[in-house]
Backbone bond lengths (Angstrom), bond angles and torsions (degrees), N, CA, C in turn:
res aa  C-N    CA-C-N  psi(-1)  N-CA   C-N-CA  omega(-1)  CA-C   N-CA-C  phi
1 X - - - 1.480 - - 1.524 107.60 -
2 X 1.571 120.99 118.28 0.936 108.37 -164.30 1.977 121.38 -70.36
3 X 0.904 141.67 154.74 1.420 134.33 -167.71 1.617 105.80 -85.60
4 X 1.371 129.50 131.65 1.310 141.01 -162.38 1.636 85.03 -89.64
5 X 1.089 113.29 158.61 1.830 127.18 -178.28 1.902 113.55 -129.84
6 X 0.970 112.51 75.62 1.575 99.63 -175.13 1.507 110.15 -50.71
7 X 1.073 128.78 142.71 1.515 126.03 160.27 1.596 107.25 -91.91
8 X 1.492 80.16 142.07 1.842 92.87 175.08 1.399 99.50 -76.65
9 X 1.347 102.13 165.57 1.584 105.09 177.83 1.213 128.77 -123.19
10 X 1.143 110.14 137.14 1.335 107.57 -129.46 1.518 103.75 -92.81
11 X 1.480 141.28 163.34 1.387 126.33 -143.65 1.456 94.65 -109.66
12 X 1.274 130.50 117.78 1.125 161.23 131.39 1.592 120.61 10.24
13 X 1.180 115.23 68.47 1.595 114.16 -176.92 1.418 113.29 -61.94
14 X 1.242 123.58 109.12 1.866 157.32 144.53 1.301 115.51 -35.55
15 X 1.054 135.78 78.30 1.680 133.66 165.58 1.388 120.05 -86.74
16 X 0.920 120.90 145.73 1.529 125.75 179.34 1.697 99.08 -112.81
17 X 1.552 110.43 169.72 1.911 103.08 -171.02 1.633 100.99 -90.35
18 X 1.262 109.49 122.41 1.407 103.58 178.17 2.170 115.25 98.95
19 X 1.389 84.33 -16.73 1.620 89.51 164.26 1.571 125.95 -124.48
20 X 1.562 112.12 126.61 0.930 102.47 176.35 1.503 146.20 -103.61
21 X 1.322 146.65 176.95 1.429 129.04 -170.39 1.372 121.31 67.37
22 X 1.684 118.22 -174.14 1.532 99.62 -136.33 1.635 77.85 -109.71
23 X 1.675 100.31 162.11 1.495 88.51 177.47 2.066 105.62 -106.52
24 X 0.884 115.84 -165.26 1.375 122.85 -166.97 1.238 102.90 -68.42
25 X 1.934 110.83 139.44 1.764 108.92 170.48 1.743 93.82 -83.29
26 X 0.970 119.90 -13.43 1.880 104.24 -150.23 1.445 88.58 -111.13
27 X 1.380 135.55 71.90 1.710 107.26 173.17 1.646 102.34 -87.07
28 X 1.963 81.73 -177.89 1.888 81.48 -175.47 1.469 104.92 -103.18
29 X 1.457 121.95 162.86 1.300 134.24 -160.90 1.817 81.25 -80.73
30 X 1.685 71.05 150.44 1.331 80.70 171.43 1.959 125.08 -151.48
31 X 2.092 84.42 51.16 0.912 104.85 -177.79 1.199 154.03 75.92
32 X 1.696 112.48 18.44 1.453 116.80 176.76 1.848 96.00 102.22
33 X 1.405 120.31 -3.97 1.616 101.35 175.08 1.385 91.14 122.16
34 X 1.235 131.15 9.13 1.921 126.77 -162.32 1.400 96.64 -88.94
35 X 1.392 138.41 -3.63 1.319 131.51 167.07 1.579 110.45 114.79
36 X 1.320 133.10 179.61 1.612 122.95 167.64 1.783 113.92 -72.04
37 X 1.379 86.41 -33.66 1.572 85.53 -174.18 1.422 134.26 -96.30
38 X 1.534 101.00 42.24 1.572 118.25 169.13 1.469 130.37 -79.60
39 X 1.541 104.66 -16.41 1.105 104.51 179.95 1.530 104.65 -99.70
40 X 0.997 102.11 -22.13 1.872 95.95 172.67 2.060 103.38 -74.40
41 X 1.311 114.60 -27.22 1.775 107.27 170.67 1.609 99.76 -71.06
42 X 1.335 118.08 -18.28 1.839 110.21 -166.09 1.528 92.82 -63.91
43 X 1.594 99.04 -45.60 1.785 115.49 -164.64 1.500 116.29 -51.75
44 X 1.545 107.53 -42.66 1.286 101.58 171.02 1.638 126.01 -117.85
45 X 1.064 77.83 36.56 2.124 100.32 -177.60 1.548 84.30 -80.74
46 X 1.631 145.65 -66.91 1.327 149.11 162.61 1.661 112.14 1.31
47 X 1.184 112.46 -79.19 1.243 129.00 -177.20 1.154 120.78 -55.19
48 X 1.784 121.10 -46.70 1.174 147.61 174.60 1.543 104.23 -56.88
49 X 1.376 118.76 -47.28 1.520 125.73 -165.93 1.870 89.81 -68.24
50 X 1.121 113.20 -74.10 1.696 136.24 -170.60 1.497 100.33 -22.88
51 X 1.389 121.02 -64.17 1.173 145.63 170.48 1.754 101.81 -34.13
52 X 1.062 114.77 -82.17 2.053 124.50 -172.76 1.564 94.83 -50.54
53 X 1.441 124.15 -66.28 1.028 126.83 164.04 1.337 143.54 28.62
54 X 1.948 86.47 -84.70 1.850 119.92 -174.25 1.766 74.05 -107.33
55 X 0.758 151.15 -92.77 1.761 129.48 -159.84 1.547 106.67 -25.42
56 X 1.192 108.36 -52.99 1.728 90.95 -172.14 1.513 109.90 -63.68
57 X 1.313 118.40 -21.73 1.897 118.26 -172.48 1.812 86.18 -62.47
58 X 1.430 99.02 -68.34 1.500 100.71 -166.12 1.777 115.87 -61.95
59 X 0.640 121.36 -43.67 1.500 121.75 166.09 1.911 111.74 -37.60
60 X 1.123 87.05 -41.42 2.121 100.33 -177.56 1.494 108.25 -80.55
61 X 1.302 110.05 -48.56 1.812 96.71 145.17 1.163 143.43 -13.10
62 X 1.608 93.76 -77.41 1.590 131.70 -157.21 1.763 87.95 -66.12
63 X 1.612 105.98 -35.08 1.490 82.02 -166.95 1.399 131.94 -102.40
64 X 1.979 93.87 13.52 1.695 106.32 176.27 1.447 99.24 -97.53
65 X 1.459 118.48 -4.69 1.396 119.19 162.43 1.716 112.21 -58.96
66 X 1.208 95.47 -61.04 1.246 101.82 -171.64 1.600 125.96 -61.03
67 X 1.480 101.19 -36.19 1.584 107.57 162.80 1.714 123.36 -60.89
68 X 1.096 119.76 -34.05 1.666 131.63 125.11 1.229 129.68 5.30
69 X 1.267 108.34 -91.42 1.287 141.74 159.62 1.947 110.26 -34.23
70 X 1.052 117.47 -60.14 1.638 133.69 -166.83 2.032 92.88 -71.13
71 X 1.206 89.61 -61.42 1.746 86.78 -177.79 1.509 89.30 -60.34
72 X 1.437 160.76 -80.00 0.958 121.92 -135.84 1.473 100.71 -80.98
73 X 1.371 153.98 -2.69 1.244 138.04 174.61 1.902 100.08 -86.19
74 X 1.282 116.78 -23.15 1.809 105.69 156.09 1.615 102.67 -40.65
75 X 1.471 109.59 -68.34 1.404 109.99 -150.77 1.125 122.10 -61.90
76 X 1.343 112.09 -16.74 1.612 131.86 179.21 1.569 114.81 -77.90
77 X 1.439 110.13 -43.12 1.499 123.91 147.66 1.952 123.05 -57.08
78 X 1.099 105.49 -22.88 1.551 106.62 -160.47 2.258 83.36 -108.47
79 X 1.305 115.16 -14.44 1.601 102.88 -176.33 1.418 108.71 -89.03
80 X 1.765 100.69 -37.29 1.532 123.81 -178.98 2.159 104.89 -57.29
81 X 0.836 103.91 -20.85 1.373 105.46 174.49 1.921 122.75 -106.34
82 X 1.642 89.40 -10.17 1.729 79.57 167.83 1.522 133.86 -73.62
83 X 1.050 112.71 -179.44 1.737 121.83 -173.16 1.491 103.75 -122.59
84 X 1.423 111.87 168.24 1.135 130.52 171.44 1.751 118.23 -128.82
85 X 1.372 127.96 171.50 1.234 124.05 144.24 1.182 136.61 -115.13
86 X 1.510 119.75 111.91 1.286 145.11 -165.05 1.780 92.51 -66.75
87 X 1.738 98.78 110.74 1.582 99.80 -167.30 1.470 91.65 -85.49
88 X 1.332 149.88 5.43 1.650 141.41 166.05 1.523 100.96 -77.71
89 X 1.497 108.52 -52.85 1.550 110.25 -148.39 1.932 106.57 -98.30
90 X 1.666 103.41 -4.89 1.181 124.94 -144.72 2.116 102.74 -2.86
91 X 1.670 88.09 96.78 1.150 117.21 170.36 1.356 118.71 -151.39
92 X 1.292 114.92 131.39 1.660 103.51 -169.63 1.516 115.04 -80.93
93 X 1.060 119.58 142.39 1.362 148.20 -175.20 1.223 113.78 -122.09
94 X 1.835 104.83 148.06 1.601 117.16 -175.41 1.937 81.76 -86.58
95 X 1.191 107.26 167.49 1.150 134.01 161.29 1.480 128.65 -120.61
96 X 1.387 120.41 4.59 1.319 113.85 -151.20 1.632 85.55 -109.41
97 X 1.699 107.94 133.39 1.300 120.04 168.53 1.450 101.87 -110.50
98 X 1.283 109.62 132.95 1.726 126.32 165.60 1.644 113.05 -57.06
99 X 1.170 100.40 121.07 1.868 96.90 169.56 1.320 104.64 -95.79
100 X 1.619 115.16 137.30 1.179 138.71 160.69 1.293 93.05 -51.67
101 X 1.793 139.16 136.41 1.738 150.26 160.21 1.702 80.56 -91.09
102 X 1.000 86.53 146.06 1.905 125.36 176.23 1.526 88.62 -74.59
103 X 0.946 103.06 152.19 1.585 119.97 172.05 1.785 122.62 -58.77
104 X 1.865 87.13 -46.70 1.486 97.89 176.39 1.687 129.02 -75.60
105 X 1.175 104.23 40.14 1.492 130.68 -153.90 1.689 80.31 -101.05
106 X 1.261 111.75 -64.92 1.474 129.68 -168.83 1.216 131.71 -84.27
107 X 1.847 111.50 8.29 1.105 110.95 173.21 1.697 94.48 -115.98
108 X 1.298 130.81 -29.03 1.649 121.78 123.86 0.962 141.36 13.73
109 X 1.598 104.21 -72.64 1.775 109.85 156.50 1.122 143.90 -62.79
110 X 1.846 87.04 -25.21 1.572 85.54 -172.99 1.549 116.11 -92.51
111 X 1.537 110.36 4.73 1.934 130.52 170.17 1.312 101.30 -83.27
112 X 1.359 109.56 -34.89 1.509 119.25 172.18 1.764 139.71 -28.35
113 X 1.959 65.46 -62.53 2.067 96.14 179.49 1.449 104.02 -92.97
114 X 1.479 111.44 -29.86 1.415 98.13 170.42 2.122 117.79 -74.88
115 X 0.965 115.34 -36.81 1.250 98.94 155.63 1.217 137.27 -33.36
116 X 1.876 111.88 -69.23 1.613 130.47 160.50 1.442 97.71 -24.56
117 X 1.409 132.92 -68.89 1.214 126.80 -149.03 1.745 108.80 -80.33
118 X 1.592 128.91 -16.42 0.974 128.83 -157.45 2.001 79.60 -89.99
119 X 1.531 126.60 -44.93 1.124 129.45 -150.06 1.457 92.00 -81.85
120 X 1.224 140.02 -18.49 1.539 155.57 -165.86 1.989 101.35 -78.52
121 X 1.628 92.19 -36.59 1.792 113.51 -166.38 1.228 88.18 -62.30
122 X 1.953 107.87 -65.24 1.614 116.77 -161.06 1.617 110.15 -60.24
123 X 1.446 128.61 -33.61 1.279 111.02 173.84 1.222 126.04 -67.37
124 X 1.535 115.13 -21.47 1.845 124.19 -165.21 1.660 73.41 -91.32
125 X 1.320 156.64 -51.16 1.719 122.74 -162.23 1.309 102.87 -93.57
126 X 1.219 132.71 8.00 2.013 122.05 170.92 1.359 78.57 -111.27
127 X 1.523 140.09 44.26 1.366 126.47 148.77 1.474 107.28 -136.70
128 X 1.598 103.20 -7.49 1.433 100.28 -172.85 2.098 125.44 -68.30
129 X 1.085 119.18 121.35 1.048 118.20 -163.54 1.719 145.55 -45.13
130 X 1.463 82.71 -40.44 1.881 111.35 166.65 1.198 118.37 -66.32
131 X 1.632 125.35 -29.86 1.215 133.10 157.59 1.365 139.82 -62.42
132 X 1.550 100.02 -56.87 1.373 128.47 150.64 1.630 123.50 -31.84
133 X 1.531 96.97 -36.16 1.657 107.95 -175.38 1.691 103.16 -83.31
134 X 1.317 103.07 -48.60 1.315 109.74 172.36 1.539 124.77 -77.27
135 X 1.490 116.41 32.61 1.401 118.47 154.14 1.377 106.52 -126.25
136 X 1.831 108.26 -10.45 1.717 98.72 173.93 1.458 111.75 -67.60
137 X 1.438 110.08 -37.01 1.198 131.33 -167.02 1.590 103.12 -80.22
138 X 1.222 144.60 23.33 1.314 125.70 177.19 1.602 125.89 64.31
139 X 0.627 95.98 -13.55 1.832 107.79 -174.13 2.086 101.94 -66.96
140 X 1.034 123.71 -12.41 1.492 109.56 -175.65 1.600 115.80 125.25
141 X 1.132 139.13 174.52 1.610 131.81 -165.11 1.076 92.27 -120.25
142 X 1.130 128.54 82.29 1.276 127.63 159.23 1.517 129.99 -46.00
143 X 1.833 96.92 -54.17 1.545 107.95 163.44 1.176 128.67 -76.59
144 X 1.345 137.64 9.09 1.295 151.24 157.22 1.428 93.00 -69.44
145 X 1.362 130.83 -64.90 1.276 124.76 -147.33 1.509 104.15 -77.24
146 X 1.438 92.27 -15.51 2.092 79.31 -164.21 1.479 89.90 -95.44
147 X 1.477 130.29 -24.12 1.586 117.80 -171.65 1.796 110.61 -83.44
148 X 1.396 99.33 -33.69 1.480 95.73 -177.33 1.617 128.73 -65.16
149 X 1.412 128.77 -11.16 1.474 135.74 147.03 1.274 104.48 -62.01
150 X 1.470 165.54 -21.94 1.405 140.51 -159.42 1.589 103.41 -133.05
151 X 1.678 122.89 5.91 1.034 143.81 146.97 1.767 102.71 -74.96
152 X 1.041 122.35 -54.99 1.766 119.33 171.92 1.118 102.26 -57.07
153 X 0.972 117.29 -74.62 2.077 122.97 176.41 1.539 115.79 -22.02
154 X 1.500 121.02 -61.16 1.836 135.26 176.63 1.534 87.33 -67.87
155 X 1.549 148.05 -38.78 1.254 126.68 179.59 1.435 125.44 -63.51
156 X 1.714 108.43 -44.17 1.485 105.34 172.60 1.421 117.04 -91.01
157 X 1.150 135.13 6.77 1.275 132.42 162.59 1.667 108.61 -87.62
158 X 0.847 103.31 -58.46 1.985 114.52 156.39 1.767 93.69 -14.13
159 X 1.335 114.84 -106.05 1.599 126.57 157.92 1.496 121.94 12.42
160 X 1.640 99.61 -88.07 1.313 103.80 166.95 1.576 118.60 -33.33
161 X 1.294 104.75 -81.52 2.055 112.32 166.21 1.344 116.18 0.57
162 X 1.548 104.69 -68.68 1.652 122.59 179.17 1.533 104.90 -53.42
163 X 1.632 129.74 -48.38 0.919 120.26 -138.78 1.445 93.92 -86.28
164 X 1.700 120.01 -44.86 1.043 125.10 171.83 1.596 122.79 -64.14
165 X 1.369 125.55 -6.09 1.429 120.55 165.31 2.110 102.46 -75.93
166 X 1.511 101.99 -18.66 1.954 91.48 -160.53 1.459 75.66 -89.12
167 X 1.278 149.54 -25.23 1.622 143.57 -165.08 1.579 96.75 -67.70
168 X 1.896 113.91 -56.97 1.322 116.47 176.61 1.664 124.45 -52.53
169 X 1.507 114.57 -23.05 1.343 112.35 -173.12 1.524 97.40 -87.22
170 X 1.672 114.99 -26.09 1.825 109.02 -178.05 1.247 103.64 -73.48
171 X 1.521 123.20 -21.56 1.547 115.46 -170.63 1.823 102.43 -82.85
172 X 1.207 116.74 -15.82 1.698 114.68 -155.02 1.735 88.98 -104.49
173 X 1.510 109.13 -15.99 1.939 108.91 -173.48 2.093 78.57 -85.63
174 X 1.325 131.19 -32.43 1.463 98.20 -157.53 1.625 107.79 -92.92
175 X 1.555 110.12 19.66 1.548 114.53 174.97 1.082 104.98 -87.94
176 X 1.901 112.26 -16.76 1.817 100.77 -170.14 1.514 84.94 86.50
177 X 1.668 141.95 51.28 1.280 117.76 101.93 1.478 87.93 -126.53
178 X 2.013 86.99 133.50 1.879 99.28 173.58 1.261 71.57 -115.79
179 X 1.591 96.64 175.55 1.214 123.40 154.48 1.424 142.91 -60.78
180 X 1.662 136.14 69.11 1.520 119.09 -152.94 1.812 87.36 -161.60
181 X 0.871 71.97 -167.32 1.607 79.38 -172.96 1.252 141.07 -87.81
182 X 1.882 93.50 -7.98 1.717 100.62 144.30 1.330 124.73 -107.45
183 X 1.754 106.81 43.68 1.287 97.14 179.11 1.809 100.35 -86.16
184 X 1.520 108.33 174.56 1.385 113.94 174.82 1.799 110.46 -77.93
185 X 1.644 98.28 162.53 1.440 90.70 -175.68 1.365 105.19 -59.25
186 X 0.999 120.14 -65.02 2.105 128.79 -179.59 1.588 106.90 -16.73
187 X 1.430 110.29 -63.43 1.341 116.84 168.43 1.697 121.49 -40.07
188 X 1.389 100.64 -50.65 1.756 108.93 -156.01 2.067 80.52 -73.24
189 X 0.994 131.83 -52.23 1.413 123.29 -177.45 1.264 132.77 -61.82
190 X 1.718 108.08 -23.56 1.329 112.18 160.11 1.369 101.13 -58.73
191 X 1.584 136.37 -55.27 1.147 122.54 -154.75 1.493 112.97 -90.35
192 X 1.049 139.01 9.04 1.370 152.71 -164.37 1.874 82.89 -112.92
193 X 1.204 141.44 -63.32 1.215 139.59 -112.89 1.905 73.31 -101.16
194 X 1.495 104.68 -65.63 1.557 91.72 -165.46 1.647 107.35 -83.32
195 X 1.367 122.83 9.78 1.297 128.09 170.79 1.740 110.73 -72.34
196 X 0.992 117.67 -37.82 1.355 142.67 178.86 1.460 112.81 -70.49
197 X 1.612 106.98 -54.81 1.899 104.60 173.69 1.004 112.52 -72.87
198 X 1.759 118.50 -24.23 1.726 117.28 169.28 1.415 108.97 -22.85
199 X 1.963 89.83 -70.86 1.363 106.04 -156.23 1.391 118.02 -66.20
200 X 1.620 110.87 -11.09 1.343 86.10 -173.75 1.736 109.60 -95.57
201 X 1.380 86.72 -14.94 1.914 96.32 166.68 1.583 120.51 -49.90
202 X 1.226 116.44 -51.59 1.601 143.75 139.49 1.396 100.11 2.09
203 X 1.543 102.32 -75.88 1.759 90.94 -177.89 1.037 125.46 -65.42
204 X 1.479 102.89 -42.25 1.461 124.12 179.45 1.664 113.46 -37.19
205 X 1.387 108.77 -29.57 1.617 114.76 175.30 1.514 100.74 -72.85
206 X 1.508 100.35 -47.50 1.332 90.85 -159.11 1.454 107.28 -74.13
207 X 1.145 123.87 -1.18 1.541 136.28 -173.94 1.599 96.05 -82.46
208 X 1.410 126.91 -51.36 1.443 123.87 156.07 1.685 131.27 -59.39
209 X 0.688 136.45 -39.95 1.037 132.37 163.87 1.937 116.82 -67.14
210 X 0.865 109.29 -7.09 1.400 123.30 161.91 1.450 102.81 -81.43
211 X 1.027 107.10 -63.83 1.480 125.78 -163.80 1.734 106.71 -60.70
212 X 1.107 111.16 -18.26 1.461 117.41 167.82 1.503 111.19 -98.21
213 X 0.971 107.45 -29.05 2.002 98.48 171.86 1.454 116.26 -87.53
214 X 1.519 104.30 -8.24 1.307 103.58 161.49 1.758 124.23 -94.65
215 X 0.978 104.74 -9.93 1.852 116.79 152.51 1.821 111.57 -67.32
216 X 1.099 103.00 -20.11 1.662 97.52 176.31 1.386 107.51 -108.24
217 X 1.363 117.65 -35.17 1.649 107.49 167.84 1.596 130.27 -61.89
218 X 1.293 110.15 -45.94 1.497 133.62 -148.54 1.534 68.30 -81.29
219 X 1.585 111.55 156.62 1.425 128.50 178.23 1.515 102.64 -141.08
220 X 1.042 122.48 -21.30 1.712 136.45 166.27 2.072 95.26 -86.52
221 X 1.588 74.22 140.46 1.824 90.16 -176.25 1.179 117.75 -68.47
222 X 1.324 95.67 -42.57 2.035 121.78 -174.99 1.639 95.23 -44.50
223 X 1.258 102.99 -63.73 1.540 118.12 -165.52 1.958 100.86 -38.05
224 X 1.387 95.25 -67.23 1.265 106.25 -173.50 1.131 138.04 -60.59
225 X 2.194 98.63 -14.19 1.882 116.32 163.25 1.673 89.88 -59.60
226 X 1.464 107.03 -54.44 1.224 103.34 -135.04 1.833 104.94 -80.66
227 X 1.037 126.09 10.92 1.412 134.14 163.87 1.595 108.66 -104.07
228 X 1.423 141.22 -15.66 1.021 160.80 161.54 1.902 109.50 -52.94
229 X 1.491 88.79 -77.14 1.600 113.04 174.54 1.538 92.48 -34.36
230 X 1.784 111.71 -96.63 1.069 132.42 -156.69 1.822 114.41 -40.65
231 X 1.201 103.16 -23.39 1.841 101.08 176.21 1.728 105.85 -82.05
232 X 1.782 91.03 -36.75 1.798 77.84 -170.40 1.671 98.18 -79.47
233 X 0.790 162.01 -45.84 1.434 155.83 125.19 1.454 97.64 29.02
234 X 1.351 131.69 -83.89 1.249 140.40 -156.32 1.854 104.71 -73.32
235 X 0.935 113.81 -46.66 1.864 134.12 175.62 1.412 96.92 -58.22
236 X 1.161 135.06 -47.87 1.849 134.74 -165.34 1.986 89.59 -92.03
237 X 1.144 111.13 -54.16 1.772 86.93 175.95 1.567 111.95 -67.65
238 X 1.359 141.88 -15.82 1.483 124.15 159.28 1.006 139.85 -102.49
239 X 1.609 108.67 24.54 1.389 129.08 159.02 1.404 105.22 -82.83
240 X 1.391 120.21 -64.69 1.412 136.66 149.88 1.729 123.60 7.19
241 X 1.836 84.98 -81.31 1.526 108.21 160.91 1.411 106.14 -37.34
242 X 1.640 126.71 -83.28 1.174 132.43 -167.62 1.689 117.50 -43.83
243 X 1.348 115.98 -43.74 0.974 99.99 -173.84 1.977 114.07 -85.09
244 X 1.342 117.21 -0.83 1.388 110.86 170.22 1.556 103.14 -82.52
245 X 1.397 114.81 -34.92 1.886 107.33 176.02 1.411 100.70 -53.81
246 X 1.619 110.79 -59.93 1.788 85.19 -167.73 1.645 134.52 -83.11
247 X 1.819 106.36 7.96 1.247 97.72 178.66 2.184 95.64 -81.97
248 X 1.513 96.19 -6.06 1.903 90.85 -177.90 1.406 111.01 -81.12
249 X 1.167 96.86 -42.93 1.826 99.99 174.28 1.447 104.27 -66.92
250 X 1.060 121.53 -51.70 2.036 114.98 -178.17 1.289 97.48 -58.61
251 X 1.473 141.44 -70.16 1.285 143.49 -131.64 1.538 90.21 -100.74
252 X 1.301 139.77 -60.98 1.501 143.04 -148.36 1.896 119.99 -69.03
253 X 1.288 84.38 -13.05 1.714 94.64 -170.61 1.678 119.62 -79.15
C-alpha cells in the first residue's frame, strides 16, 4: 500500500507595498494592542513614577505647613480683636498697637521673588529636553551646566533674605518693640510670624545647598530632576508663604 506523504506547509511570505523580504515569525508582545512602543514607556514609567512619588511626600508637607501658617494668621486676627480690663476704669479696652514694618521688609521681597524665579529657571533647564537627551546619550551635561548657576543664584539671594529679615528685627527692637515680655501683642506676632518663615527658609538653604551637592553626586539625570523639582517645590511654597504674612502684617493691623 503505497504510503501517503503529507506536505508541510510551507510558510507564507508577507510583503508589505514598497517593502521587501520576509518579516519576523517570533515578534514581541506588545501587550494586548498597546502599540510597539510600550515597552520603551515601561522603561521610563520607573523614573516617571520615582519623580510623582517624592513630589507627592513633599507636596503633603508643604501643605501641613501651610495649614500652620493659616491657624496662626486666625490667631493674629482672633488676638487683634481681643479686650482687656482697664483695672482704673474697669472698662474693657483693645490693647493692640500697630507696628510701623521697617522699610526693609520690602526690599526682602523683592530678593524673595527674585530667588523663586532664579530656582523656577533651574527646574525649567534640569527639565529641558535637548539636554536631557544629551546626557542619556553620553554626549556631556549639558543640563547640569545650565541649571547649576541659578541654583547658586536662589542660594545667595536665599542668604541675603535671611540676613535682611535679622536687619528688620534690629530696626523694629530700636523703635522700642524688642522681643520680651513687655513687648506688645502686634510686636510679639511680627516676631513669631516671620520668626517661623525664617526658620523654615533656614532649611530651605539647607535644602539648596544639598541640592547642589547633589548635582555633583547623582550621575543619573532623573536623580538630579528629582532633587531639583523637590527644592523648587519647597522655595515657591515659601515665597508664597512670605508674601501672604506680609500682605497680613501690612494690610491686617
Amino acid at each position: 500500500m503505497p504510503s501517503i506523504f503529507t506536505p508541510t506547509p510551507a510558510e507564507i511570505e508577507r510583503k508589505e507595498p514598497g517593502i521587501g523580504g520576509k518579516p519576523p515569525v517570533d515578534r514581541r508582545p506588545t501587550g494586548g494592542g498597546g502599540g510597539g512602543d510600550d515597552e520603551w514607556k515601561n522603561e521610563r514609567r520607573g523614573p516617571r513614577e520615582l519623580l510623582n512619588k517624592v513630589r507627592f511626600f513633599v507636596l503633603s508637607g508643604l501643605a501641613a505647613d501651610m495649614l500652620f501658617f493659616a491657624v496662626l494668621v486666625l490667631f493674629f486676627f482672633a488676638r487683634q480683636a481681643g479686650m482687656r480690663m482697664d483695672p482704673r476704669t474697669h472698662e474693657l479696652i483693645g490693647d493692640w498697637r500697630p507696628v510701623l514694618l521697617p522699610p526693609i521688609l520690602f526690599l526682602n521681597t523683592a530678593l524673595l521673588i527674585l530667588s523663586s524665579l532664579s530656582m523656577e529657571r533651574a527646574r525649567q533647564n534640569i527639565f529641558r529636553e535637548i539636554d536631557v537627551l544629551e546626557e542619556w546619550l553620553g554626549l556631556g551635561r549639558p543640563a547640569l551646566r545650565s541649571t547649576l548657576p541659578w541654583v547658586g543664584a536662589t542660594l545667595g539671594l536665599g542668604l541675603l533674605f535671611l540676613g535682611g529679615q535679622a536687619l528688620a528685627w534690629r530696626q523694629l527692637t530700636a523703635q522700642g518693640f524688642a522681643f520680651d515680655r513687655w513687648s506688645t501683642p502686634a510686636s510679639y506676632f511680627f516676631y513669631v510670624m516671620t520668626g517661623l518663615h525664617a526658620a523654615h527658609l533656614i532649611f530651605g538653604v539647607v535644602a539648596l545647598v544639598l541640592c547642589l551637592c547633589a548635582l555633583g553626586w547623582f550621575r543619573k539625570v532623573e536623580y538630579r530632576q528629582i532633587a531639583v523639582d523637590c527644592t523648587a517645590w519647597f522655595w515657591h511654597t515659601m515665597s508664597a508663604a512670605w508674601l501672604v504674612l506680609l500682605a497680613v502684617l501690612a494690610l491686617g493691623q
